[in-house]
N, C-alpha and C positions, 0 to 999 in steps of 0.2 A: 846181809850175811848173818848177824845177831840174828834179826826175826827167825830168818830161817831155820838157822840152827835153836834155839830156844825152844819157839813152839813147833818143833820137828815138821816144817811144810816140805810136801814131798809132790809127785807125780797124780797122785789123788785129788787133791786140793782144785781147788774152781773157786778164782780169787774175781768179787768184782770189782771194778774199775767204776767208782760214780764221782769221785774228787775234781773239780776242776780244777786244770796243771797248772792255774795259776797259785793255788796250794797246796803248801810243798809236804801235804799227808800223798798228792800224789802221785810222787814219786817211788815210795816203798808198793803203792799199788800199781804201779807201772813194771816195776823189775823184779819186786818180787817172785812173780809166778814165773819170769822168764829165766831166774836163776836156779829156782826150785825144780823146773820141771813143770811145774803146774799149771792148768787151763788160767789162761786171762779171760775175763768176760765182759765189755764192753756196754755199760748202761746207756740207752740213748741221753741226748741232750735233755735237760732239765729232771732228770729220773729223780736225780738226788733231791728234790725237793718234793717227792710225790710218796707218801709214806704206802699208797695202795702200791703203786706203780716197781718199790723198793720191795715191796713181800712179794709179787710178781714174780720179778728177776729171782728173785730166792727159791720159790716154788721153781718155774719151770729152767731152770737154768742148774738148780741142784747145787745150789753157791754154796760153799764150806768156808768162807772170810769174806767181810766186810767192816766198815768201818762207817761211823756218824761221829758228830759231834754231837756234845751233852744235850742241847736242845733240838736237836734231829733227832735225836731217840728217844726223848720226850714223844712228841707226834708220831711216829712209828709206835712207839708202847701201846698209844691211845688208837691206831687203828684197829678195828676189828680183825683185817685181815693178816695182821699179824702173830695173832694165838695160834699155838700150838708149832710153831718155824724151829725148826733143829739145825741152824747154821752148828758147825764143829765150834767158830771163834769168834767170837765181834769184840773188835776196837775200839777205844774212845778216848778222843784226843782232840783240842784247839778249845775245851772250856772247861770248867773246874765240874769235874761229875760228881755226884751226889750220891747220898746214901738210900735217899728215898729213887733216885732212878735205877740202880745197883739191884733194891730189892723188885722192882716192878719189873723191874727186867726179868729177876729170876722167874718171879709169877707167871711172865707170858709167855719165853722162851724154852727154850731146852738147848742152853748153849754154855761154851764157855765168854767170860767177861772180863778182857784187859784195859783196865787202865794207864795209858800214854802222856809224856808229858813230855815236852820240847817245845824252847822258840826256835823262830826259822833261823836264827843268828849259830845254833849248835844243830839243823836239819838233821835228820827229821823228827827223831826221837831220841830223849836223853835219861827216864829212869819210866820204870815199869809196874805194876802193881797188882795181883792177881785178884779182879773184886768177886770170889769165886760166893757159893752160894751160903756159905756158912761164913761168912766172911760180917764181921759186926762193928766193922770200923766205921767212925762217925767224929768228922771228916773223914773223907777214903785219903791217904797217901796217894802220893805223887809214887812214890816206893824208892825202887832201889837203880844205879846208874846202869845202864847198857855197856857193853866192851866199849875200852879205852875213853871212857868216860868217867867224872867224878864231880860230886854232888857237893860245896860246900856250904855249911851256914854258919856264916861270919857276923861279927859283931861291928861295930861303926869303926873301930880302931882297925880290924881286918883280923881279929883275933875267932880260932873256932869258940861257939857256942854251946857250952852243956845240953845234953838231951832235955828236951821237956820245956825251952826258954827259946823264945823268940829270937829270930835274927834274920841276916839278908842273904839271899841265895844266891850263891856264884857257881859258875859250870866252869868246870878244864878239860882237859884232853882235845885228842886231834881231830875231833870234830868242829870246833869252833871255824867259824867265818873270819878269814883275813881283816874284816872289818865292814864298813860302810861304803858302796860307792861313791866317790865326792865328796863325801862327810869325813876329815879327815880331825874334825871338831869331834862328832860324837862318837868315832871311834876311838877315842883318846879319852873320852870320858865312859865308855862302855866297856872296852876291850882294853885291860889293865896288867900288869907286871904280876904275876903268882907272886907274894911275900915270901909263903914256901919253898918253892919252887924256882931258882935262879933259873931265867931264860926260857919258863912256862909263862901263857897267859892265864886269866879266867876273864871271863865273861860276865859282869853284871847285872844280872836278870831283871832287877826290878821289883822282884816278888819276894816277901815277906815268908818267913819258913821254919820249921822247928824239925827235931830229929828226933826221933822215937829213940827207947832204950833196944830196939831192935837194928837198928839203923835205918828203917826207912825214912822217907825227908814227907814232913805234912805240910802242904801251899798253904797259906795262908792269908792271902789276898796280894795286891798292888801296895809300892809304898811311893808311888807318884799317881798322876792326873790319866793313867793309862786305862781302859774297860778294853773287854773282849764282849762280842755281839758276834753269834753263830761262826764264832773260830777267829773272827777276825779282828786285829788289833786299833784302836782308836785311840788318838791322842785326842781328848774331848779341848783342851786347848790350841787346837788345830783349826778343829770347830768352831769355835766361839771367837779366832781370830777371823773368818772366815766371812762371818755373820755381822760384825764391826765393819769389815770391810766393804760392803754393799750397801752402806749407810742410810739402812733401815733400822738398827735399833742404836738408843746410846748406848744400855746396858746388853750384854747378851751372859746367859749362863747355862753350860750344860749339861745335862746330867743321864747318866743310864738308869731308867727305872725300871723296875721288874712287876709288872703287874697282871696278876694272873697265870706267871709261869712265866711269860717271856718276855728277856730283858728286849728294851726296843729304847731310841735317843728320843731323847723330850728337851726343848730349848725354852728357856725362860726370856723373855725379849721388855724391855722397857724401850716403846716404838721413837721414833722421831715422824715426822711430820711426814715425809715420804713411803712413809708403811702401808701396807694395807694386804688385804686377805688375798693369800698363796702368793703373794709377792717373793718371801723371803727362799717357799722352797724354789720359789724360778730362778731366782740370783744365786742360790747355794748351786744348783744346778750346772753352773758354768763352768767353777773350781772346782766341786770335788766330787768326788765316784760317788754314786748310789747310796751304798753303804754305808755314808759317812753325815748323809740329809737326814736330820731329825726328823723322827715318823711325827711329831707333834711339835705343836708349838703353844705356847700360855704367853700371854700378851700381859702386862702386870702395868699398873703407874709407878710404881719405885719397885726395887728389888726389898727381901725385906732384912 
C-alpha cells in the first residue's frame, strides 16, 4: 500500500514479476499490481538472470516497473540491448547500490531510480531513497523510513547518535517479524526491548549507519562476519564451519572478494592429507545451497 500510494501505481502500470518467491522483494511484485489495478507480467524461468532476455520483456511487454539487485543491474547496464529502455521506475534493493551504477544508469536509461532498503526480518522494504538524476550522493542513502516504520541509529549503550557519527541500525514498527523460527536464542539476541518505547521492540540489523543533517540514514557496511552476494545473505562463518567439517582442511577461511565488479566466495584452505581437487566443492555440496559453495578455492601451507 506505501509503494502504491507513494509512487502513484495505478491501472496503467505493467509490473514485471522476475523475483524468485523464494525472495521476499517478490512479494511486493506479486501484489502489487493486483492492488493497484495494474497488469502483472510474468517472466519466464530464469529470465532474471538474462540481461538480453530482461530488455526483452521491457520492449515487448511495455513494462512500466521492475526491480534488480545492485549487481543484476550492473550486467543489464552493460548490455547493449538495454540503451535507450524508458521503464517509468526501476528498483533496487538486496545489495548496497552505488554511486557509479546510479550514474550509469542514468546514461543508459530514461527512467526513474529508487533505492530500497530492507531485511527480510522487517519484509519487504524499510526506508527509500529517490537516486534521481541530479542526485550527487556518494554513498547513496539508504533514505528515509516507509509508513509505520522508524529508522534508528544507536550507539553501543542504545543511546541516539548525533547526525554525521557512526552507529548501529535498529528498525521499529509493525513491520518487524515475531522473530525466528525455532531460534528462540537469536531472537532474543536480535529482536530486543525499544529503551524508548515501553512495550515496542526494535530490531538489530547488524548494519553499521550514520544520519545525515537531513535525516536520511547512510549504510555503512556489516559490524559482524555477515556479506551479501546477489541479494542474498551469507554467514561466511557458516561456511568455513562447513568446510572443517568434511575434514578436508585443518585451517579453512572465508572471504567475499570482489574482483572485477563482482563479489563471488573464495575459501582459503590449509589441506589435511584427505584433500584433493574438487573434493571440497563435492563435500560442501551435501550441506549447503549453491549459493553458499565458494566459487574458488586457494590451497595455502599455513594461513598467514
Amino acid at each position: 500500500l506505501w509503494m502504491r500510494d507513494h509512487y502513484g501505481f495505478d491501472a496503467t502500470d505493467r509490473i514485471l514479476q522476475k523475483t524468485p518467491a523464494t525472495f521476499d522483494v517478490s512479494v511486493w511484485e506479486f501484489f502489487l499490481p493486483l492492488i493497484a489495478g495494474a497488469r502483472l507480467v510474468m517472466a519466464p524461468p530464469g529470465a532474471h538472470r538474462d540481461p538480453t532476455a530482461i530488455a526483452g520483456l521491457i520492449r515487448d511487454h511495455a513494462i512500466t516497473t521492475l526491480h534488480f539487485v545492485p549487481s543484476m543491474l550492473s550486467a543489464f547496464l552493460a548490455a547493449p540491448q538495454a540503451k535507450g529502455l524508458s521503464p517509468r521506475r526501476v528498483f533496487c534493493s538486496g545489495e548496497e547500490l552505488t554511486a557509479d551504477q546510479r550514474d550509469r544508469f542514468h546514461r543508459t536509461l530514461t527512467a526513474e531510480l529508487h533505492n530500497l532498503y530492507g531485511p527480510t526480518e522487517a519484509a519487504v522494504d524499510v526506508s527509500f531513497w529517490p537516486a534521481t538524476p541530479d542526485d550527487t550522493a556518494n554513498p547513496l542513502p539508504i533514505g528515509f523510513p516507509v509508513w509505520n516504520t522508524r529508522l534508528e541509529v544507536l550507539d553501543t549503550a542504545m543511546r541516539p547518535v548525533p547526525p554525521g557519527l557512526p552507529g548501529h541500525l535498529y528498525l521499529g514498527g509493525i513491520q518487524l517479524a515475531r522473530g525466528y523460527l525455532g531460534r528462540p536464542d537469536l531472537t532474543a539476541e536480535r529482536f530486543i526491548p525499544d529503551p524508548a518505547r515501553p512495550g515496542e521492540r526494535l530490531y538489530a540489523a547488524g548494519d553499521l549507519a550514520r544520519l545525515r543533517h537531513d535525516g536520511a540514514v547512510v549504510y555503512l557496511g556489516r559490524s559482524d562476519h555477515q556479506v551479501k552476494i546477489r541479494g542474498l545473505r551469507i554467514e561466511l562463518g557458516e561456511i568455513e564451519a562447513a568446510i572443517m567439517a568434511t575434514g578436508l582442511a585443518a585451517e579453512a577461511v572465508v572471504i567475499a572478494r570482489e574482483d572485477g565488479g563482482e563479489k563471488r566466495l573464495v575459501a582459503y584452505v590449509v589441506p589435511t592429507d584427505a584433500h584433493g581437487p574438487g573434493l571440497l566443492s563435492q563435500a560442501l555440496s551435501a550441506s549447503l545451497p549453491a549459493y553458499m559453495i565458494p566459487a574458488a578455492e586457494v590451497v595455502l601451507d599455513a594461513m598467514p
